[in-house]
C-alpha positions in Angstrom: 119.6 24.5 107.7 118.4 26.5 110.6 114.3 26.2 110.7 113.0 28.9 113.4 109.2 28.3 114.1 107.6 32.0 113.9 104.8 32.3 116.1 102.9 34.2 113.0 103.8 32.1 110.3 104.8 28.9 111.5 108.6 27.1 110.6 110.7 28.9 107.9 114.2 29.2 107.2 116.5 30.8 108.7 116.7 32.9 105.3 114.0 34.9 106.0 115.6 36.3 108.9 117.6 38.4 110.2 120.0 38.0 113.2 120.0 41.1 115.5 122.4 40.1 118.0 122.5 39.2 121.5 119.5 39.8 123.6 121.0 38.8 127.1 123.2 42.0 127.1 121.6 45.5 128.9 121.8 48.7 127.5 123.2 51.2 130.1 120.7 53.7 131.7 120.4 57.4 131.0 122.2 58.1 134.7 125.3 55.6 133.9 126.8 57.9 131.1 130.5 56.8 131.3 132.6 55.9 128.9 133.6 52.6 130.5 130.1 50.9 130.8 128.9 52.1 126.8 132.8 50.8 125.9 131.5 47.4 127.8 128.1 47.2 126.2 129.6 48.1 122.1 132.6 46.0 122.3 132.5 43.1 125.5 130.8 39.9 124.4 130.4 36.9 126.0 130.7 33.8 123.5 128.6 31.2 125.2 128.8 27.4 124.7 125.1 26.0 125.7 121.6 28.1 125.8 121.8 31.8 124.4 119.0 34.4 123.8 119.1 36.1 120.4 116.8 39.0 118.7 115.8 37.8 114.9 113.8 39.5 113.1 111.5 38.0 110.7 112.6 40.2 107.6 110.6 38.4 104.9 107.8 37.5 106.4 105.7 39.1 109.7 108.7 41.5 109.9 108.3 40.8 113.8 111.1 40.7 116.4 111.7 37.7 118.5 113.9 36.3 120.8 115.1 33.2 120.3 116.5 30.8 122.4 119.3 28.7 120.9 121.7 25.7 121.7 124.9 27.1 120.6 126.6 23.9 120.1 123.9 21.9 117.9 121.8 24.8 116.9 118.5 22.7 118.6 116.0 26.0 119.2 114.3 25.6 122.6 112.3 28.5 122.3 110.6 31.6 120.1 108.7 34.3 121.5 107.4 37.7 120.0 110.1 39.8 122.1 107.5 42.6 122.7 105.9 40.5 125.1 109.4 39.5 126.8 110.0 42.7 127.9 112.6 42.6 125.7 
């Protein structure tokens, strides 16, 4: 099982969150309104093998959104931080 150490609450299972997708991708701005960059950000995913940032949110719990950084090939968790103070 996944444990992801909430800075709040301390180690719980992944249960209690709530993935919210991949946090390395950019929104486009207000002034880049075509139809090829919003078709790029909905539907063009990288699947990276190795470090990957990810929003969870801590749906049972602080109810906090974080950004996690994950191995993608063992799952090890290098990092969690509130993703408010990220910038994010």
């Amino acid at each position: 099982m996944l444990r992801i150490n909430c800075p709040c609450c301390g180690p719980r299972d992944h249960d209690e969150f709530r993935y919210g997708g991949d946090a390395s991708v950019v929104r486009p701005t207000q002034e880049d309104l075509s139809s090829e960059a919003w078709y790029r950000y909905v539907f063009i995913r990288n699947n990276p093998a190795g470090l990957h940032r990810e929003y969870w949110q801590h749906a049972l719990g602080c109810r906090h959104w974080l950004i996690v950084e994950r191995n993608t090939r063992n799952h090890i968790i290098h990092s969690v931080d509130f993703a408010k103070e990220v910038g994010a």
